[in-house]
N, C-alpha and C positions, 0 to 999 in steps of 0.2 A: 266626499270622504277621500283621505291617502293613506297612501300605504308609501312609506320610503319617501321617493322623493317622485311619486308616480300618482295623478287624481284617478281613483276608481268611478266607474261607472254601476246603475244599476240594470237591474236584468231590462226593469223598462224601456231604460234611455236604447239599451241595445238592440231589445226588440224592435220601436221605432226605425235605429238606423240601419236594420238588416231589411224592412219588408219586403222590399225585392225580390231579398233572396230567398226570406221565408216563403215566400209566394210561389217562387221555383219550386221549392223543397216541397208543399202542398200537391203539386199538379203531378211530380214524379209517383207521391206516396200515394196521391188518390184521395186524399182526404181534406176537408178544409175547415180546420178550426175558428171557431167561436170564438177565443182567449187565445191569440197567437203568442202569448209570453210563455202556454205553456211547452209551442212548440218548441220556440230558444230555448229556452231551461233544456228541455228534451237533448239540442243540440250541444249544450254546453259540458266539455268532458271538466274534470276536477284541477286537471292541472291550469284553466284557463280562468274558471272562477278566481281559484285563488289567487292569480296572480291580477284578473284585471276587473274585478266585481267588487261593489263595495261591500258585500256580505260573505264574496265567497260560494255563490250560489253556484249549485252543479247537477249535473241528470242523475248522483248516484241513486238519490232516493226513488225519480221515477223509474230507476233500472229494476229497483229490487220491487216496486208495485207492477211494472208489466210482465217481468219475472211471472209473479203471481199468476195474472190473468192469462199470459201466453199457456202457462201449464192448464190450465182451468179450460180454456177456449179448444186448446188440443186436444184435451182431455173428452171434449164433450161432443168435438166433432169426429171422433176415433169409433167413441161411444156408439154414433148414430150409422157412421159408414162401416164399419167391420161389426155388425153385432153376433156375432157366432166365432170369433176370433179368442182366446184364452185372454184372462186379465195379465197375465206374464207377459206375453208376446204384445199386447197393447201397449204397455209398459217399455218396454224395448220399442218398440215402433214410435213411441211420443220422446222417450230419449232421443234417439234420432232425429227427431223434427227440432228441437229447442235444444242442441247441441252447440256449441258455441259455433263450430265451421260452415253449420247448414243457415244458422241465420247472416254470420259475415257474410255469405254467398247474396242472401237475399239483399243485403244492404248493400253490397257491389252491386247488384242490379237495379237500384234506384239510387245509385252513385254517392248515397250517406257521408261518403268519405269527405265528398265537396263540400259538406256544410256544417261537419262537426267543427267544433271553435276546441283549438288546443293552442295547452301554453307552450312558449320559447321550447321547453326542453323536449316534450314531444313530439312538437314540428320535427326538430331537427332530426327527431330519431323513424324517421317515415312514421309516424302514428296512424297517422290516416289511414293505411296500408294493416295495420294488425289489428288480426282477427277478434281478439278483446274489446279491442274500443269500438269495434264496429258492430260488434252480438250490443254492444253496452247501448250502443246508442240506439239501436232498434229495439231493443227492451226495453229504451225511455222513453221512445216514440209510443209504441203500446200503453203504456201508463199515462202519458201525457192525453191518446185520444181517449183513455178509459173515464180519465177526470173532467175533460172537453163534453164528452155526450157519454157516457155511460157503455156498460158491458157489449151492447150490440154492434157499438159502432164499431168497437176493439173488434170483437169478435170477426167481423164482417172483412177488415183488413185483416187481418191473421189469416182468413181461410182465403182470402184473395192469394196473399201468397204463399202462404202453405200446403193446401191442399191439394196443385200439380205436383205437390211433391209424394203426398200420401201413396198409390202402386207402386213407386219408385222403393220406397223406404219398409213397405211390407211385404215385397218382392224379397226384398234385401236379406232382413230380420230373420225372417221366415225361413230363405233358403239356408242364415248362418245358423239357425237352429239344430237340425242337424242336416246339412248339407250331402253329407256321405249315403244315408239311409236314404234320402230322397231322390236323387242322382241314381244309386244301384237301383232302386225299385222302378224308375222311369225307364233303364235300360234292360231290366229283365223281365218285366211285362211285356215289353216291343221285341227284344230279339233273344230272348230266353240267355244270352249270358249280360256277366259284370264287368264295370270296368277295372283297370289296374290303375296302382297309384307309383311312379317310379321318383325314385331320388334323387335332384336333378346337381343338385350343390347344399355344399356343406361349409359353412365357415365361422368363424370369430372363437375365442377361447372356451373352454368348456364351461367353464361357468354364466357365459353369455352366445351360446349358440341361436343362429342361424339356420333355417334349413328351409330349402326349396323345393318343391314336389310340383310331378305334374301328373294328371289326371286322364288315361289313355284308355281308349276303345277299338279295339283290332290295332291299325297303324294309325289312327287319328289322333293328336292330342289336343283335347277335350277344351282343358282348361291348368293352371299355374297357379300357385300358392305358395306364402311364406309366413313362417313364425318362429317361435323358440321353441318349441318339443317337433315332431313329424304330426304326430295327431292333428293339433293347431295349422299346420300347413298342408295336410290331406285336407279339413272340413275346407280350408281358404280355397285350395283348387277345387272341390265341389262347389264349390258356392259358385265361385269364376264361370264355369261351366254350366251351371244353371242358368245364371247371369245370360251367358253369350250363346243360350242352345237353340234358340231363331240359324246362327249360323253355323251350326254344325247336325242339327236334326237331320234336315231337309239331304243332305247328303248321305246319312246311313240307310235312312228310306230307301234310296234309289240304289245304294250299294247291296242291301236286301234284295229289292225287287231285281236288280240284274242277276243276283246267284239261285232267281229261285228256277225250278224245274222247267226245262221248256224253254229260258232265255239263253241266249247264245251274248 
């Protein structure tokens, strides 16, 4: 078939003249399909179809089916590892996992980038490199192994690489929940006072403010946060300090135990 003055290819012909590299793309993802056309399709963004497919063919539809099952496979492994967890805070904790930044991450990690096929105008505009094409294409990968071998094998790659990320993300969630209350109560159980939250900067017009706070215990500062109210930037420095309290605990411990009675 043509298009202009240009002979289209179909998905098959391409699959044949890519195996190599589909074969690559297998060994990095872990997985190795049955019907490697479904992988190409997988790999193929819309701007390439169109312009170098005889039908046009492209990952959107496996995007929006692994969509599906990445929420579903999340969903079910959240289910089994947090069971005493609220369904809200689960909720927020699986947003975070199938977020568009947290899956381009994964697909920079098994270098996605190198094998998505985009048109002329994409190339040029680093495609490869943005975060959308790159959640999109791991989202068609997911669908393409769903239709390859069925829900488990999905399943089985999603928690390959998602599931180092699960403490991370309920760590996270958890502590932005309300980070302020949690924070006070961790330091007035241990040293019977609370932190302060000071105002570190303030900037941009009133109707788009900025503001920066940090989060201090005696002379230590704790933890730093920004938002557009101070509220929003106290919970961010709680949260921060949650976050990083491996390296600031271990030090009021000892600043305690030197003032207590007896120590010189």
């Amino acid at each position: 078939m043509q298009r202009g003055n240009f002979t289209m290819r179909s998905i098959e012909r391409l699959t044949s003249a890519n195996k190599k590299k589909l074969q690559e793309m297998e060994v990095l993802l872990g997985y190795g399909f049955s019907n490697p056309v479904l992988l190409q399709k997988a790999l193929v963004h819309s701007s390439f179809g169109f312009e170098e497919l005889d039908d046009a063919q492209n990952n959107e539809t496996l995007e929006f089916l692994g969509d599906a099952v990445l929420d579903l496979a999340v969903s079910d492994m959240l289910f089994h590892k947090f069971p005493n967890i609220r369904e809200g805070e689960l909720t927020k904790i699986r947003a975070g996992l199938v977020r568009e930044t947290t899956l381009a991450s994964i697909a920079r990690t098994i270098r996605l980038g190198d094998f998505v096929m985009l048109g002329k105008g994409e190339e040029a505009s680093q495609g490869r490199m943005k975060a959308s094409i790159l959640s999109g294409a791991f989202e068609a990968l997911i669908g393409a192994i769903y239709l390859d071998s069925g829900y488990g094998a999905a399943q089985d790659i999603i928690g390959r690489h998602l599931t180092p990320l699960f403490p991370e993300k309920k760590r996270k969630i958890l502590a932005e929940e309300d980070a302020k209350s949690l924070l006070q109560e961790k330091l007035q159980e241990q040293f019977n006072r609370t932190p302060t939250y000071c105002l570190e900067n303030e900037e941009g017009p009133d109707h788009a403010k900025k503001f920066t706070v940090s989060v201090r215990f005696d002379k230590a500062v704790l933890g730093a946060g920004s938002g557009t109210s101070k509220k929003e930037a106290e919970q961010r420095a709680a949260a921060t300090a949650l976050e990083t309290m491996d390296s600031w605990w271990r030090k009021l411990m000892e600043q305690q135990h030197d003032q207590m009675p007896g120590k010189k």
